[in-house]
C-alpha positions as CSV (number, residue, x, y, z in Angstrom):
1,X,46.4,-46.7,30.5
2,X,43.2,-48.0,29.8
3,X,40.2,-45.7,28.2
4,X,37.0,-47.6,29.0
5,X,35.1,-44.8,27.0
6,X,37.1,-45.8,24.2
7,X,36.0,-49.1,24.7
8,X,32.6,-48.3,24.8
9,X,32.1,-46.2,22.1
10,X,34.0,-48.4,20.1
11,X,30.7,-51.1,20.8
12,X,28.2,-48.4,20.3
13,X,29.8,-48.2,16.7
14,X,29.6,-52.0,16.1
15,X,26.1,-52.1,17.5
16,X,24.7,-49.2,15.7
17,X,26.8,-49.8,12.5
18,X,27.8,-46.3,11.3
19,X,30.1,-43.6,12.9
20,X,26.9,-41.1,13.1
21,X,24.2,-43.9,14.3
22,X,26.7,-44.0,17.2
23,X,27.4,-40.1,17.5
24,X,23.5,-39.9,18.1
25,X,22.7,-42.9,20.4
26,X,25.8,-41.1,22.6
27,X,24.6,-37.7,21.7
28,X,28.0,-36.7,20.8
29,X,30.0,-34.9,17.6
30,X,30.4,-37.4,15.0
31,X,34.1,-35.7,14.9
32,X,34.9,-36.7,18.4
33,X,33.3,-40.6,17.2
34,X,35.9,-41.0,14.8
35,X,38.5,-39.0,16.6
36,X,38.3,-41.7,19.8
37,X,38.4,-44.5,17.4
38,X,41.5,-43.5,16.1
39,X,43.0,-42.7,19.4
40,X,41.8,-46.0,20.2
41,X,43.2,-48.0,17.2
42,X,46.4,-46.1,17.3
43,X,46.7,-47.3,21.5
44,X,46.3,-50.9,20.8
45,X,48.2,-50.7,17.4
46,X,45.8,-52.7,14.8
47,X,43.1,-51.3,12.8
48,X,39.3,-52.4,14.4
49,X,37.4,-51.3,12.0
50,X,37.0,-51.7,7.9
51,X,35.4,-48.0,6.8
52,X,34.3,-47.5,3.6
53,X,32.3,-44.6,2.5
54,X,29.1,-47.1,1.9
55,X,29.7,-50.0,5.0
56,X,31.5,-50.4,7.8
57,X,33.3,-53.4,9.0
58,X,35.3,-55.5,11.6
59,X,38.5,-56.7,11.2
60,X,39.7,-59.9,12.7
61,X,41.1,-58.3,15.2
62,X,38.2,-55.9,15.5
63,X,36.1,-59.1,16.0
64,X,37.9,-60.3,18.6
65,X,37.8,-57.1,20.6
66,X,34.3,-57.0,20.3
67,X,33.5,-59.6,21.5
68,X,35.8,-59.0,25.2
69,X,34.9,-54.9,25.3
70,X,30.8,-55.8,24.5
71,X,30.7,-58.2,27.5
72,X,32.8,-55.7,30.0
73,X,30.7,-52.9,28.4
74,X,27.4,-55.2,29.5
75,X,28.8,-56.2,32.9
76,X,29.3,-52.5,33.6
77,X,25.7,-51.5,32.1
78,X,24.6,-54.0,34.5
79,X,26.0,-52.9,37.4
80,X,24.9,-49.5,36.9
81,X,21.6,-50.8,36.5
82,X,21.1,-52.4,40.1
83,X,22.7,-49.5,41.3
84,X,19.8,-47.6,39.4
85,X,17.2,-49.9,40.9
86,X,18.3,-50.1,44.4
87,X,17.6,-46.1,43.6
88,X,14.3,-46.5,42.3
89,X,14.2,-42.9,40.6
90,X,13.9,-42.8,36.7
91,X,16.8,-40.9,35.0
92,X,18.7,-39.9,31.8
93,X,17.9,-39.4,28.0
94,X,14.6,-41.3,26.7
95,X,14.4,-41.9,23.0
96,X,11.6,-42.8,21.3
97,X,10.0,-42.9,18.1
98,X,6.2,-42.8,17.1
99,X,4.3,-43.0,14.0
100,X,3.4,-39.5,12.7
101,X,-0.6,-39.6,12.6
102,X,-0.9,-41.3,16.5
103,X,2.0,-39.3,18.1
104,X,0.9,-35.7,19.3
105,X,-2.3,-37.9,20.2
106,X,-0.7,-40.6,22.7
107,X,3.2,-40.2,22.9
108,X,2.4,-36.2,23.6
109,X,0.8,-36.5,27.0
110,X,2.6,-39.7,28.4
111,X,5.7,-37.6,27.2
112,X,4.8,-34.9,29.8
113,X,3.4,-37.2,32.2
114,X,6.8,-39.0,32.4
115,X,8.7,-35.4,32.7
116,X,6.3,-34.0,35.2
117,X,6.6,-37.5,37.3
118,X,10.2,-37.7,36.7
119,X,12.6,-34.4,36.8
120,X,15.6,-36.0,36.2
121,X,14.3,-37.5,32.7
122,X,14.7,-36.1,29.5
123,X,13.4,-37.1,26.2
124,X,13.8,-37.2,22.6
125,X,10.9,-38.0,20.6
126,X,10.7,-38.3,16.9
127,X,7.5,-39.0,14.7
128,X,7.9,-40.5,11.7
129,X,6.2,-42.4,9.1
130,X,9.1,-44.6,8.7
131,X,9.6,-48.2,11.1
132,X,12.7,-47.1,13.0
133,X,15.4,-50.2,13.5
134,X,15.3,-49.6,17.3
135,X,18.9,-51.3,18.0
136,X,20.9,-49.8,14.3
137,X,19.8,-46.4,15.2
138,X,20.0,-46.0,19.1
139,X,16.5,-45.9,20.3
140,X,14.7,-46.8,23.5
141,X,11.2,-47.3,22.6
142,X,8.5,-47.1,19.7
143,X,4.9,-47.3,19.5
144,X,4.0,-49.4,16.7
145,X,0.0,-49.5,15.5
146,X,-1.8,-52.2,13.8
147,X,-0.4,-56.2,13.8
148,X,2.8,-56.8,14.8
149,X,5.6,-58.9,13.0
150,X,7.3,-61.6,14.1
151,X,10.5,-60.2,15.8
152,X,12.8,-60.2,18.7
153,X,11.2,-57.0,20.3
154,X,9.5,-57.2,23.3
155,X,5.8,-55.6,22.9
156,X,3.5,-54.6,25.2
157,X,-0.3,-54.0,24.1
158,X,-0.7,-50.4,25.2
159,X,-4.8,-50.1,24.0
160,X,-6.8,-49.9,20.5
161,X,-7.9,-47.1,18.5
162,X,-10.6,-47.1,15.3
163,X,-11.3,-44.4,13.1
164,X,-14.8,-43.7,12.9
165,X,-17.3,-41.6,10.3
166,X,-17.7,-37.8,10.5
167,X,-18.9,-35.2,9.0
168,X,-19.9,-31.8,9.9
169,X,-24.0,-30.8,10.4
170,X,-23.9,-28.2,7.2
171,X,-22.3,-30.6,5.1
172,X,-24.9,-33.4,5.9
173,X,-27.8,-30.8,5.2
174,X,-26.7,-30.5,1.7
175,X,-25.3,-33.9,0.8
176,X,-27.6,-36.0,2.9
177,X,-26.5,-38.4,5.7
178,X,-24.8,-41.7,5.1
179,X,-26.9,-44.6,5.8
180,X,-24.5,-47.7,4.8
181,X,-21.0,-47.9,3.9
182,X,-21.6,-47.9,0.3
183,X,-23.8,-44.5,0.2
184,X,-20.0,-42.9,0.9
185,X,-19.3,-43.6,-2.8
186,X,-21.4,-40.5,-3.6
187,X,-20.0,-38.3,-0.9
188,X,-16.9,-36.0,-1.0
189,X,-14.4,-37.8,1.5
190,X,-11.2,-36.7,3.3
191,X,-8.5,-39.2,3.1
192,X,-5.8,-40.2,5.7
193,X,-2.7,-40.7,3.5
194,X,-1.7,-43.3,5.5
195,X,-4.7,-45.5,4.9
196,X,-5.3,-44.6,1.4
197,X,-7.1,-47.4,0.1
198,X,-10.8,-48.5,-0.1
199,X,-12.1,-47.7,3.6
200,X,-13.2,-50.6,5.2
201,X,-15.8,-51.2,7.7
202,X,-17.9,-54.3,9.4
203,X,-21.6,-55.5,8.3
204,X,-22.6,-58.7,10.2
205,X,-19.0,-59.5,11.5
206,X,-17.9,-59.3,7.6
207,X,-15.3,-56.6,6.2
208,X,-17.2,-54.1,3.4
209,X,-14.6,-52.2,1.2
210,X,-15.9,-48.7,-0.3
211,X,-13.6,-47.0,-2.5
212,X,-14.3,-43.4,-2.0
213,X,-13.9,-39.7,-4.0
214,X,-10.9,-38.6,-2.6
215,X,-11.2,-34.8,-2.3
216,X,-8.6,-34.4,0.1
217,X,-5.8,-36.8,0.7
218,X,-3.4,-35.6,3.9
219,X,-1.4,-37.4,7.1
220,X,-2.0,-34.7,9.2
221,X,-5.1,-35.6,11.0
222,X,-5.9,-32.2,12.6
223,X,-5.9,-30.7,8.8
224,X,-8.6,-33.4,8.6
225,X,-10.9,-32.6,11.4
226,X,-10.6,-28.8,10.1
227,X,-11.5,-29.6,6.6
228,X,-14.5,-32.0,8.1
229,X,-15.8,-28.8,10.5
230,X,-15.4,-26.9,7.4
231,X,-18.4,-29.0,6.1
232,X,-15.5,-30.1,2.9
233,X,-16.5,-33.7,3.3
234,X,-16.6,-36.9,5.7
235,X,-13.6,-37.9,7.2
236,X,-12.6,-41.0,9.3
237,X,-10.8,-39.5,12.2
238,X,-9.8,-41.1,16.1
239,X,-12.6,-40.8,18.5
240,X,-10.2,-38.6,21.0
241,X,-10.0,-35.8,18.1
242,X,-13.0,-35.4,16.8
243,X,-14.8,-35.8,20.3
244,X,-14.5,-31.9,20.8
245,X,-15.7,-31.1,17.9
246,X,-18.7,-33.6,18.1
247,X,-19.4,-32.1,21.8
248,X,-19.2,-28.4,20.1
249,X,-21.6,-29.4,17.4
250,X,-19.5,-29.4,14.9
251,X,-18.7,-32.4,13.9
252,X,-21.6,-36.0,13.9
253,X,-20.4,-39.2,14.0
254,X,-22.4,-41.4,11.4
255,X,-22.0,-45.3,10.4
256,X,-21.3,-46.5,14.2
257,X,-22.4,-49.3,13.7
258,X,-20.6,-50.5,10.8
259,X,-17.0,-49.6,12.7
260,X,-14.5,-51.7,11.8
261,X,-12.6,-54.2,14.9
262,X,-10.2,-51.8,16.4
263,X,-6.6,-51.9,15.6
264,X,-4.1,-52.9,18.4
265,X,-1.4,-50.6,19.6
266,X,2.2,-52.0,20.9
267,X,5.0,-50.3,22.6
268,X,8.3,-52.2,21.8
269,X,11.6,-52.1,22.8
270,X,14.8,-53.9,22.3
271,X,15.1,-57.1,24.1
272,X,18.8,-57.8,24.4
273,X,19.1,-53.9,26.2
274,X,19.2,-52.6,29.1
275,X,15.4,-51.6,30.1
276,X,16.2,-48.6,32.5
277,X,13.9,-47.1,34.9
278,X,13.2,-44.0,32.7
279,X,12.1,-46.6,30.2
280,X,9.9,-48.5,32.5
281,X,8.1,-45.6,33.5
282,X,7.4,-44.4,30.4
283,X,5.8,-48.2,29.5
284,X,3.9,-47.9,32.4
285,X,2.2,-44.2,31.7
286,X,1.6,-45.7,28.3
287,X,-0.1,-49.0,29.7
288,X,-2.1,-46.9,32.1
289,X,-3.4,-43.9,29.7
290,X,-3.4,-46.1,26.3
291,X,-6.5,-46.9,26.3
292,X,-8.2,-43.3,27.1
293,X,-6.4,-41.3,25.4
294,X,-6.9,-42.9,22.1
295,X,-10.5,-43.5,22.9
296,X,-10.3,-47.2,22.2
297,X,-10.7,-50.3,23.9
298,X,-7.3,-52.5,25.1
C-alpha cells in the first residue's frame, strides 16, 4: 500500500536537509521523522538517504525517488491550493521570521491584525538577529531591512524607517543641545548594537560619519528610549517609539535635518513555494500598515 505521507515527508527532509529542519517545518517529533523514514526505506527495500551525524545525503536511488515523489508532492500542493483559492479564506500555520530590533515594532501588530482578520490562521513568529535560510529551515516569510541581495526570493517593499536624534529635556539642560552632527562627539550616546559603528547622517545630500562615546551599547531598543527618558544620553531610536515619549515631553528630537535617507524594508518569501492565502494576507497587512507603523516613508 502506498503511504503518501511517507512520501512527503521524505521531500520535506531533502528540501530542508536535516531530520529536525523537517520535524519543525511539519511540526512534528523528530522521533516520528526518522521513524517514517525507516518504515519508508524498509517498504520500498533500498536505503534513500546517506545520514551521518554532520550531513545528510541521497543515494542514487534516493535521487531518483526524489525527483518522482517532489513532483507528485507539488502536483498535490497544487491542487490543494486551487481548492484553497476557490475558498478564498486564509488558513493553517504562518511562519515567519523578523529581525530582533524591528519586530515587536512592525511584525507585532500585522501579527494580530492577520489573527483577528483570519480565525483559522495561526502563527509562529521568531525574532532573531540571524538571516534565516527561508527554504533549509521551513519558513514562510521574513522581513528583511536595509538593501537587499541578489537572490531568488521574491521581495516586496513593505515601507522605510530612519532612526532619528533624541534626547530627553533634563539631559539637554545640562549638556547643551546638539547643533551638527559632529557636536555628538562631546555628548554621552546610547548605541544600538546592531549599528555599532560611526552614526551617520546627511549634510547637503553628502553622508557625515561621527564616531560617538558609547555609554550604553544594547539591541533592545525599548531599553534605549528608557535610558534616553532617563536623561543617560542621546539615542537614535524609530520615529514610531520615541513619538510617545516626544508627545509626553520626555523625549526632543534634535538634528532633523541632518537625517540620514531612510532605509528600505522587504518582506520576502521563497519563490519556488507554494504562496498560500495565509501568506498573502499577511503580505498584504504588511504592505498596507508598513509604512505607518514604522513611521517612515515607502
Amino acid at each position: 500500500m502506498h503511504d503518501f505521507n511517507a512520501a512527503l515527508l521524505f521531500v520535506r527532509v531533502v528540501e530542508a536537509g536535516s531530520l529536525r529542519g523537517a520535524a519543525r517545518a511539519l511540526g512534528v517529533p523528530k522521533s516520528t521523522v526518522s521513524r517514517k523514514l525507516a518504515e519508508l526505506e524498509a517498504r520500498l527495500g533500498a536505503r534513500l538517504l546517506q545520514r551521518t551525524t554532520r550531513r545528510l545525503g541521497l543515494t542514487d536511488v534516493g535521487r531518483g525517488y526524489y525527483a518522482k515523489a517532489s513532483a507528485a508532492v507539488a502536483a498535490l500542493v497544487d491542487a490543494e491550493r486551487s481548492v484553497g483559492d476557490h475558498l478564498g479564506e486564509p488558513s493553517g500555520v504562518v511562519r515567519i521570521t523578523a529581525p530582533l530590533n524591528i519586530g515587536p515594532l512592525l511584525i507585532g501588530p500585522a501579527v494580530i491584525e492577520l489573527l483577528a482578520r483570519h480565525p483559522r490562521v495561526e502563527v509562529e513568529l521568531e525574532l532573531s538577529e540571524r538571516i534565516v535560510d527561508l527554504v533549509r529551515e521551513g519558513f514562510d516569510v521574513a522581513v528583511r531591512a536595509g538593501p537587499l541581495p541578489d537572490s531568488s526570493l521574491v521581495a516586496r517593499r513593505i515601507g522605510a524607517g530612519t532612526l532619528h536624534t533624541y534626547g530627553s529635556p533634563r539631559y539637554f539642560r545640562r549638556r547643551g543641545r546638539p547643533r551638527v552632527p559632529a557636536d555628538l562627539a562631546s555628548h554621552d550616546c546610547l548605541v544600538f548594537a546592531s549599528i555599532p559603528g560611526p552614526w551617520v547622517f546627511a549634510s547637503e545630500g553628502k553622508p557625515v560619519s561621527v564616531r560617538v562615546a558609547r555609554r550604553l551599547v544594547t539591541n533592545d531598543l525599548a531599553l534605549l528610549r528608557s535610558a534616553a527618558v532617563a536623561g543617560l544620553g542621546v539615542a537614535r531610536l524609530p520615529e514610531v517609539l520615541a513619538a510617545p515619549m516626544v508627545r509626553a515631553k520626555k523625549l526632543e528630537r534634535v538634528l532633523a535635518e541632518f537625517a540620514p535617507p531612510p532605509a528600505p524594508l522587504h518582506v520576502v518569501y521563497p519563490s519556488a513555494r507554494f504562496v498560500s492565502p495565509a501568506v498573502r494576507a499577511l503580505v498584504d497587512i504588511l504592505e498596507e500598515g508598513g509604512s505607518r507603523l514604522i513611521g517612515g516613508a515607502r
